[in-house]
Phi, psi and omega in degrees: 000342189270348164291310195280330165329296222288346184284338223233056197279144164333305202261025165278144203246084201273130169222180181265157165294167198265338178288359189277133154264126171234131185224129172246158214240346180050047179240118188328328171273313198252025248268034181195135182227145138256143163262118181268117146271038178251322170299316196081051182221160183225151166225131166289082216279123177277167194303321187308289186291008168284307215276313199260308200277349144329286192265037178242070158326330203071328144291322182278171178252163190297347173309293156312281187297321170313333161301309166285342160280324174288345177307326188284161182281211193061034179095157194265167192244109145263173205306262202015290179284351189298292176336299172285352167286312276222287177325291193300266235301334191304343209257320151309013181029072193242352183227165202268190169290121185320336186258020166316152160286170168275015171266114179325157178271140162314108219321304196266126171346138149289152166072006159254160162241168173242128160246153184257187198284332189290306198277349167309335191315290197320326194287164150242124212254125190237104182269117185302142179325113164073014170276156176200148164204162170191141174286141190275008170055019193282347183076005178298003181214034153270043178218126183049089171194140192248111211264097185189169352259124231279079193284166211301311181339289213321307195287348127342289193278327160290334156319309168276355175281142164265128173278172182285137180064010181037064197317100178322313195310327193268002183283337194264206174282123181246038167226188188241129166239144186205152178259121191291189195298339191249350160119006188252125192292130181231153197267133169215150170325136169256156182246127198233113189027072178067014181222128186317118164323321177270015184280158171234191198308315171269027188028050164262147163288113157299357180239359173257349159233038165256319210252317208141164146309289216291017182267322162320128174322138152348300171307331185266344195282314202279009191287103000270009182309141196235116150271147176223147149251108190285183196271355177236025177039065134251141192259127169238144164245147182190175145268140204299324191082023175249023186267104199280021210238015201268015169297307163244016199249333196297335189276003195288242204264149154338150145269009170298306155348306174227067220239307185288324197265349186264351158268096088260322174332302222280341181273004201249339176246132174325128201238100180296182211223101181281150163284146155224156315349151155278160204229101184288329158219234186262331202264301218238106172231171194206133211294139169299335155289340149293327202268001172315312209276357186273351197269335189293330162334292192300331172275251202354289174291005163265007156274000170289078166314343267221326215236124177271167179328292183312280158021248176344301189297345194277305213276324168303318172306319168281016191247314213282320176267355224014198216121119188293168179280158179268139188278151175098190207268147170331121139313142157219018173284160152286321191238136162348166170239042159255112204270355184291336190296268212286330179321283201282013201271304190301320191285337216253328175275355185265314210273323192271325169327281156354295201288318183302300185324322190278296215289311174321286184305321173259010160261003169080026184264076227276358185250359182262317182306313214266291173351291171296294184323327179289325187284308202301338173288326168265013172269305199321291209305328156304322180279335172079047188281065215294335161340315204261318174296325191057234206271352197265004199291310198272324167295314173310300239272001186284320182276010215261009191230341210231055171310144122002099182095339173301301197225129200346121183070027168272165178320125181075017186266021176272321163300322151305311226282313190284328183304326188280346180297307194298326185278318177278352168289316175281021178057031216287339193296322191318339209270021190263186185275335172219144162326005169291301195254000177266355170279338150307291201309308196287348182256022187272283194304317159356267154358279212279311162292337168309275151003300195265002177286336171290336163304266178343280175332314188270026211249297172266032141089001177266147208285322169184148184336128164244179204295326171296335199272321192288319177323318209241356147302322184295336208284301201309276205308286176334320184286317202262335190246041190268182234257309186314010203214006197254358136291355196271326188293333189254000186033105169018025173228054188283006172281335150335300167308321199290315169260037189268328183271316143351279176302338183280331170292324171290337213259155153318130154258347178072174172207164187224000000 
């Protein structure tokens, strides 16, 4: 106890990130929620911590907000419980680093950018090769999500529509106002329990097939289009692979195709932002410009049909990590066969999975609830934790030596192939601490998706994963597992990952 005082010195400047929505909800037990988007998590505040995260300004030091929170009626605060609130956001990784100034934080995200339309001209805009989409209005990834901020046109316009049938839920108010971390009222879609307002009966979005796509909030248009901006000014586009419509939205218009509209996007949306060098471990980085040709190397061999999922993850680790080839017979697992690994990596996703789920579930956000409880059945169902699985134990468990992704032509391995084609084209392993542990990470959720479609499957009653059931696993993991989440799941011992890749690199990938 005497360590977290001492972080909590009087002249410490405690603030929030800026991207939190803090909203009060107006219920006695609870009068206060934050909303993260970047985690997608919501927390309930009881009045003592509404009352302290109120008066978290970003200007005061903690002394000044213990003051200022006792000016008010409702009970005296005392520095104790300020500590201990001050512990949970801090743990929840709600607030920026505690020994911060009193100088604000900057509106955009680290490691995000905003570019506007103009300075993009300057840019060369790479949309991935032969990639397509277009949304399908199905409304599978209009849940638990805080979909803002809503500019006045849009919201203009959604207003004035009588929507068919005249939907009570639409009589009232359909958007949300809340003030971000900096004091700025910001307008978002509202939701009735974690679910877009605007959904109709079939959860299709009404307003994308009443009014249009381009009728859509920003958020929804660019929803799953991905921008990255690289260290050689280039803007790439692709997809995130949380879209749950992606069976068929993957056959829509080219992304060559909407190249104009994902740059107008990009003034309107958070753009990440890659680093150079790559810094591949703890020992080794390397200039982006040397490294375009290991990455074309790495896209290039995920066009070896010859080759199953599990493959694939071997022969990318070793192109991403290098390494000579490797020797002894074809793998064909998902996860390494170093169990020294793979044990604690799955327990640490069985155990962070869990705790969101309950925290999800007892804030009433019921689709963030189920998306964690599914990956955790498929890190158990890896573990073989039949305890955990229950009645689906015995049907999953059927599909447990043959996954998804073991072998040439199973179902959905096109799907597989394009999620892992987007993440290396969307640099996403770079956003780790070294390319090491984000190449873990991306063949980990791999893993889990492979794991949980047997799942799925056996959850509806089929006889074994089809192209739908691998759809919405890859759906499951991304969403539940993004890159923003793998310090909270790995507690800093995110050197695990590194040699989860490590090891996947050493293994045969074989051909078949």
């Amino acid at each position: 106890m005497t360590d977290t005082a001492d972080r909590w010195g009087p002249e410490v400047v405690p603030r929030l990130r800026d991207d939190l929505v803090v909203r009060r909800q107006g219920t006695r037990d609870k009068p206060g929620v934050i909303e993260d988007p970047t985690f997608r998590r919501r927390y309930g505040l009881d009045a003592p911590s509404w009352r302290v995260v109120h008066a978290l300004d970003g200007q005061r030091t903690v002394d000044e907000v213990l003051r200022r929170v006792n000016l008010g009626r409702g009970g005296r605060v005392p520095r104790a419980l300020l500590v201990k609130v001050l512990d949970f956001l801090d743990e929840a990784g709600l607030l920026v680093d505690p020994s911060a100034s009193r100088q604000r934080a900057p509106v955009v995200q680290p490691g995000t950018v905003r570019l506007r339309a103009d300075a993009v001209a300057s840019w060369r805009v790479e949309p991935l090769p032969g990639a397509r989409f277009t949304c399908q209005g199905s409304g599978m990834c209009c849940g638990g999500y805080v979909v803002g901020p809503v500019d006045d046109a849009t919201a203009a316009r959604l207003e004035a529509h009588a929507f068919a049938g005249d939907p009570p839920h639409l009589r009232g108010e359909r958007f949300s106002w809340a003030e971000d971390a900096s004091g700025r009222r910001i307008r978002s879609l509202r939701d009735i329990d974690g679910v877009c307002v605007f959904l109709d009966e079939q959860r299709r979005c009404r307003v994308h097939a009443e009014l249009g796509h381009e009728a859509k909030p920003a958020a929804c248009r660019a929803y799953p289009l991905e921008l990255v901006a690289f260290p050689d000014r280039v803007l790439r586009v692709g997809l995130n692979m949380e879209c749950g419509g992606m069976t068929q939205a993957r056959f829509g218009l080219p992304l060559a195709e909407q190249v104009p509209a994902a740059v107008a996007l990009a003034a309107e949306v958070p753009v990440e932002q890659l680093d150079d060098p790559v810094r591949v471990d703890a020992a080794r980085t390397v200039p982006w410009a040397d490294w375009r040709a290991v990455e074309a190397e790495a896209l290039a061999g995920l066009d070896d049909t010859a080759l199953p999922i599990a493959g694939h993850l071997r022969r990318l680790a070793r192109v991403l990590l290098g390494g000579p080839e490797p020797e002894g017979p074809p793998v064909r697992e998902l996860v390494p066969r170093a169990a020294d690994v793979v044990q604690p990596v799955l327990e640490r996703v069985l155990a962070w999975t869990g705790k969101v789920a309950k925290e999800d579930l007892d804030a009433g956000v019921l689709v963030r609830a189920d998306l964690q409880a599914r990956t955790r059945l498929a890190a158990a169902l890896l573990l073989g934790r039949r305890e955990v699985v229950g009645d689906l134990w015995d049907v999953a468990s059927a599909h447990r030596r043959q996954l998804p992704g073991t072998r040439v032509g199973d179902p959905g391995e096109e799907l597989l192939r394009l999620h892992l084609r987007h993440a290396i084209f969307l640099g996403r392993p770079h956003r780790s601490r070294t390319l090491a542990v984000g190449v873990g990470w991306l063949a980990l959720q791999t893993a889990l998706a492979g794991a949980l479609a047997p799942v799925i499957a056996a959850h509806a009653r089929r006889l074994a994963p089809d192209e739908a059931v691998v759809a919405e696993a890859i759906r499951t993991v991304n969403r539940s597992l993004r890159s923003s989440a793998l310090a909270h799941v790995m507690a800093d011992d995110d050197d695990l990952l590194a040699r989860w890749a490590t090891a996947l690199a050493g293994e045969n990938p074989g051909t078949d």
